[in-house]
N, C-alpha and C positions, 0 to 999 in steps of 0.2 A: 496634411499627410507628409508624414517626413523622407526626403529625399532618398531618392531609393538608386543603389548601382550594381543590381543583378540584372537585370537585363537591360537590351541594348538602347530600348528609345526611352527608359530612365535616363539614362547616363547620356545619349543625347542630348536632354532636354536641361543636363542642371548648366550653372553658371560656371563659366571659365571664371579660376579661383588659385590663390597658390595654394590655399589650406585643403586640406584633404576632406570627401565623405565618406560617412562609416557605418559598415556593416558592419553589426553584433555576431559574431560566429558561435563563441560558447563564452561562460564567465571569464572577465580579465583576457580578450580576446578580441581583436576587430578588425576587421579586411580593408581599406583604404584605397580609392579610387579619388584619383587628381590631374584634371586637364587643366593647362594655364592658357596653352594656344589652342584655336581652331583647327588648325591641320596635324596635331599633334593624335597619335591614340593613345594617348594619358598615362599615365604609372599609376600602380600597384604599390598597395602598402602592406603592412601589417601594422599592428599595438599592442603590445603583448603591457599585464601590470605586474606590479614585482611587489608584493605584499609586505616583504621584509624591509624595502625602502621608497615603497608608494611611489615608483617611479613610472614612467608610461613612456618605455622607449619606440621609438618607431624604428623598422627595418625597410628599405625599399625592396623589394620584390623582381621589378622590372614592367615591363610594355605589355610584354606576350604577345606583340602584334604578329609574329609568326604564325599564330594562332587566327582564325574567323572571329570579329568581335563578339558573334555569340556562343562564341568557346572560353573567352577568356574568362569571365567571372569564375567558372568551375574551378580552370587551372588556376587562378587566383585565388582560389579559396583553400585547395591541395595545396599549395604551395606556403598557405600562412599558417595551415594545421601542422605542416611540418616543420617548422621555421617553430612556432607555439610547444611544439615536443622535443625539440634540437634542447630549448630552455629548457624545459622543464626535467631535462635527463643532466641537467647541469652544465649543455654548452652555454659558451659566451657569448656575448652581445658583437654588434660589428662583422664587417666582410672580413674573409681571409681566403684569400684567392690560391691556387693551386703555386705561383710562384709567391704568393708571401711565406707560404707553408716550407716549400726550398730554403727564402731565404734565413728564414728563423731557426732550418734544421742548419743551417753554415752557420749560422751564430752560435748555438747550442754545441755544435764540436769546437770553436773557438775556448769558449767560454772553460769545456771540459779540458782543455789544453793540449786537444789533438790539431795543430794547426795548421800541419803536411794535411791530416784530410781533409781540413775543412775548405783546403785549396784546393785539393785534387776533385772533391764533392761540386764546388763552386764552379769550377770551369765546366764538368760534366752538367750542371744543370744550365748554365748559360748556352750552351751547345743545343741541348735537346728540349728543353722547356720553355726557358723565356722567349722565346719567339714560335713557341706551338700554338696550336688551337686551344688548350686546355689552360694557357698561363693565367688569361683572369677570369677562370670560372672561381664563381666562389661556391667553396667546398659544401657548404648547405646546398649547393645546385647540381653539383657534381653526381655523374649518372654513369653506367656501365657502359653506355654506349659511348659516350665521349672517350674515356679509360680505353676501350677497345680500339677508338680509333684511332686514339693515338699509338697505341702499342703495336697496329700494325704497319703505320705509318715509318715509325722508329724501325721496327724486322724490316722493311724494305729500302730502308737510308743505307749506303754503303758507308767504311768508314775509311778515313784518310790514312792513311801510309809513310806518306812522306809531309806531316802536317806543317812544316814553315817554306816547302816551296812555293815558288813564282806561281804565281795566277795561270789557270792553265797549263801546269806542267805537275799537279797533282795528281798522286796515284791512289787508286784506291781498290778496296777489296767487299765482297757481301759480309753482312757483319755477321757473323756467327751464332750461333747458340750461346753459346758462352759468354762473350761478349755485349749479348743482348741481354740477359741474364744479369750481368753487372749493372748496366745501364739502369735498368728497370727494379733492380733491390737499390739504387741511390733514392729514388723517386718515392717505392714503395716506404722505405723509412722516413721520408720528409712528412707523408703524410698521415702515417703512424703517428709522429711525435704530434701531430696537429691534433691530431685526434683524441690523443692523452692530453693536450693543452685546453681541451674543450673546444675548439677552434667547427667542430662535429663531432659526433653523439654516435656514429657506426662509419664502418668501413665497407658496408654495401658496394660501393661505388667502383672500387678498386680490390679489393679482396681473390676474389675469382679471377681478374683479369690480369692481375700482374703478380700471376704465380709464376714459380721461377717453371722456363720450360723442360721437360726432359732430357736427357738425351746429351747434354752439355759437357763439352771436355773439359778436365778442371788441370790446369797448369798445377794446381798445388799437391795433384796427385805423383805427379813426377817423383820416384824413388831414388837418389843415389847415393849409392854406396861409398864408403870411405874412401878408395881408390880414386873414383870421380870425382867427389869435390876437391881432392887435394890437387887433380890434376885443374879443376878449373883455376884455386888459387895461385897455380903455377903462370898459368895462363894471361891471368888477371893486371892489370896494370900493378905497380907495388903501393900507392894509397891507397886502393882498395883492400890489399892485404887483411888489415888489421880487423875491419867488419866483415869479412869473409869468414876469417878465423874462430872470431868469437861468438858467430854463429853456426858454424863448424863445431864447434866444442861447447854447447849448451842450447836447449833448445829457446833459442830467443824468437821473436818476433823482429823482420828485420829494422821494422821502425821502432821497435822496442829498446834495439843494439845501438840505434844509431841518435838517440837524445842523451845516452851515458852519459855524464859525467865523472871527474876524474873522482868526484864527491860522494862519487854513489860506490865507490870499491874501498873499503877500508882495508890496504894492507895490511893492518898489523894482525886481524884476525880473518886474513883471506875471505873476506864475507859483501856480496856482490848484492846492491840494493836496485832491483827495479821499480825504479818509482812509475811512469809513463809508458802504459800499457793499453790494449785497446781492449780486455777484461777490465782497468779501473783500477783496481785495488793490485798496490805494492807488494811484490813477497822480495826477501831474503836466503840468496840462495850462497850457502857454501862450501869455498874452493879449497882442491887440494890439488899438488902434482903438479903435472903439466897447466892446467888450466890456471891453477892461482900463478905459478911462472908469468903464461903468457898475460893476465890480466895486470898483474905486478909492472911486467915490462912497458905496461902503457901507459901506466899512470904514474911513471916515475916522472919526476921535472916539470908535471903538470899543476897550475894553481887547481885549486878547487871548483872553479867554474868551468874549465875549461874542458872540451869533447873529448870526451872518452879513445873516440875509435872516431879519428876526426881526418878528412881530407889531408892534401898536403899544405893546405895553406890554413888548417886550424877551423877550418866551418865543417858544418852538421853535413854529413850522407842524407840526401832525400830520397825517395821512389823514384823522381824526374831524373838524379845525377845519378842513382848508379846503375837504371836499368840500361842505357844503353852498352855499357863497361863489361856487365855482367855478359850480353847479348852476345856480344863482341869474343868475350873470354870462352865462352860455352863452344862457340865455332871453333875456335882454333884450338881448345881441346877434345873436340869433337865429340860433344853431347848433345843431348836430342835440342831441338830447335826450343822447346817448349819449355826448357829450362829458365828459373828467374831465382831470385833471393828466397821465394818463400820455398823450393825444392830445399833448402838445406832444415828447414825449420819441420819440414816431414817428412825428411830421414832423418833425423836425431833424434825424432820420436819414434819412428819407426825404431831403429837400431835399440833404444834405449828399453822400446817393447818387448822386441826378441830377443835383449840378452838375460830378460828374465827379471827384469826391473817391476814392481807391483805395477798397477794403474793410477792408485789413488798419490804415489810417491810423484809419476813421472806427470801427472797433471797438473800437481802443487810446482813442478820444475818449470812446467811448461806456462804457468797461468791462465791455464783453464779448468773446466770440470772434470769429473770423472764420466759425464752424461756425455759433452762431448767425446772426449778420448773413447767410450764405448761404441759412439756413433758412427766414427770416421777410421777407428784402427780395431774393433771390434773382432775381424777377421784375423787379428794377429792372437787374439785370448785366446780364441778353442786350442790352436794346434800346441800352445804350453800345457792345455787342460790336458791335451790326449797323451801327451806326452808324459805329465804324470801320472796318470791312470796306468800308461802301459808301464811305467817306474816299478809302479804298483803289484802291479800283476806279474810282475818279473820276481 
């Protein structure tokens, strides 16, 4: 009779062994139990076959010694049925643990040539995940309850204030909605992209648990008017000047404004190239007036490589250099606290909404959709609608 590892005084009784025993589960399928010590409670296999290359890879499973030994055969058998359908829906072979998943979504914004975020993403996962509970689950394991615990773990972490003080003289604040919110869409995208990678076959795991919460203040709803920001540019140190300006007077994206080159503005035909965008795809936007003036004035005496709208010593404006400037400048023209670079990028849409500009024009300006623009400024359409209706009726 052939060696048998569904219950327990079988698999007492076989030979300590490094090769594994196998259970038949269903065709091209086999559950794998393997003790090599005595004191050990064995690993868990699987073996799945690959018909296209007659291959018979094994996956490890784990111990389950968590488990009563006459619990584990089941959960060992659940766990190769799913592992056996992970393949068969087209995931890949091998571990991808919850931080390889991170770190391959940091590679993936390199690669795309976003490399402010793939910094600003990197430290935000080194902070909250490589050292969580959840860093080496691999994602074929990964469960709601893990997902949950960490995200409440994360809502109850305060967060630092003064992040390069002395040991002991940190301040810190409860993290907020909002704040929690960002944290938790860095995470939720890493393992999206794992998931489109085959890396896993559903989003079960995390789907439900890391929706963004309600109720969140959005810094980027901040509206200000012309007035405002010119007083913050008043305010502002003068190298900042010039990426204040130019997203003052177009709706950029401020990481958008600040990778220009002097290569990407052709004077001769006033015509302003966004190449590096966090949409992707480059448009061509063109200047007249004041704005091709001030674009003109920045790229005079500039090689062709060189920053567009660039510091005083000729390097790129990041997120890290000019938030604190902007923070700074906001005070002392006394704007709401809440103010940051992206308030100018939605009032220029805003303003460019209500002066009666289409949607589909100030979208293609903006480099975004018309879905978005409907989504987020939506509220500005009706009152032109009513307005021409009552035109109408007049």
């Amino acid at each position: 009779m052939a060696d048998r590892i569904d219950t327990v005084d079988a698999r007492n009784k076989l030979k300590l062994r490094r090769s594994p025993y196998w259970h038949r589960l269903s065709t091209g399928v086999h559950l794998g139990f393997r003790k090599m010590t005595a004191d050990s409670p064995g690993t868990w296999l699987v073996r799945t076959y690959d018909p296209a290359t007659r291959d018979q890879p094994q996956h490890k499973l784990g111990a389950f010694d968590h488990l009563t030994p006459s619990q584990r055969f089941d959960a060992a058998k659940i766990a190769a049925e799913k592992y056996a359908e992970h393949l068969a829906q087209g995931g890949r072979t091998g571990v991808c643990t919850v931080r390889d998943a991170c770190d391959d979504y940091v590679k993936h914004l390199r690669t795309k040539g976003r490399a402010e975020a793939a910094a600003l993403t990197e430290s935000r996962f080194v902070r909250l995940v490589h050292g969580s509970r959840i860093a080496n689950i691999d994602l074929t394991k990964l469960t709601q309850r893990h997902m949950r615990a960490w995200h409440s773990e994360l809502a109850a972490t305060p967060v630092c204030i003064n992040g390069r003080a002395q040991a002991g003289a940190q301040r810190t604040r409860a993290r907020s909605t909002a704040t929690l919110n960002r944290d938790v869409a860095r995470v939720r995208a890493a393992l999206n992209f794992a998931r489109r990678g085959g890396a896993v076959t559903t989003d079960a795991a995390w789907r439900d648990e890391l929706r963004a919460e309600p109720g969140a203040a959005r810094q980027r709803d901040l509206y200000l008017d012309k007035g405002q920001r010119e007083a913050l540019m008043t305010a502002a140190r003068p190298e900042l000047f010039p990426l204040l300006r130019a997203i003052h007077l177009l709706p950029l994206r401020p990481g958008a404004a600040a990778v220009l080159t002097a290569a990407d503005y052709d004077k001769r035909i006033g015509v302003l190239t966004v190449r590096k965008d966090k949409a992707g795809a480059g448009r061509k936007l063109k200047l007249t007036g004041a704005v091709e003036e001030f674009f003109t004035s920045q790229s005079n005496s500039k090689l062709p490589a060189a920053v567009l709208l660039a510091r005083a010593d000729g390097s790129m404006w990041t997120r890290r250099t000019w938030s604190r400037p902007i923070k700074l400048a906001a005070e002392a023209a006394g704007l709401p606290p809440q103010t940051v670079a992206y308030s100018f990028r939605h009032s220029v849409i805003t303003d460019l909404l209500t002066s009666g500009l289409d949607v589909m024009t100030v979208a293609r300006m903006a480099g975004t959709s018309v879905q978005q623009i409907n989504a987020h400024y939506g509220h500005l359409v009706p009152d032109r609608t009513a307005a021409a209706l009552a035109a109408l009726a007049g």
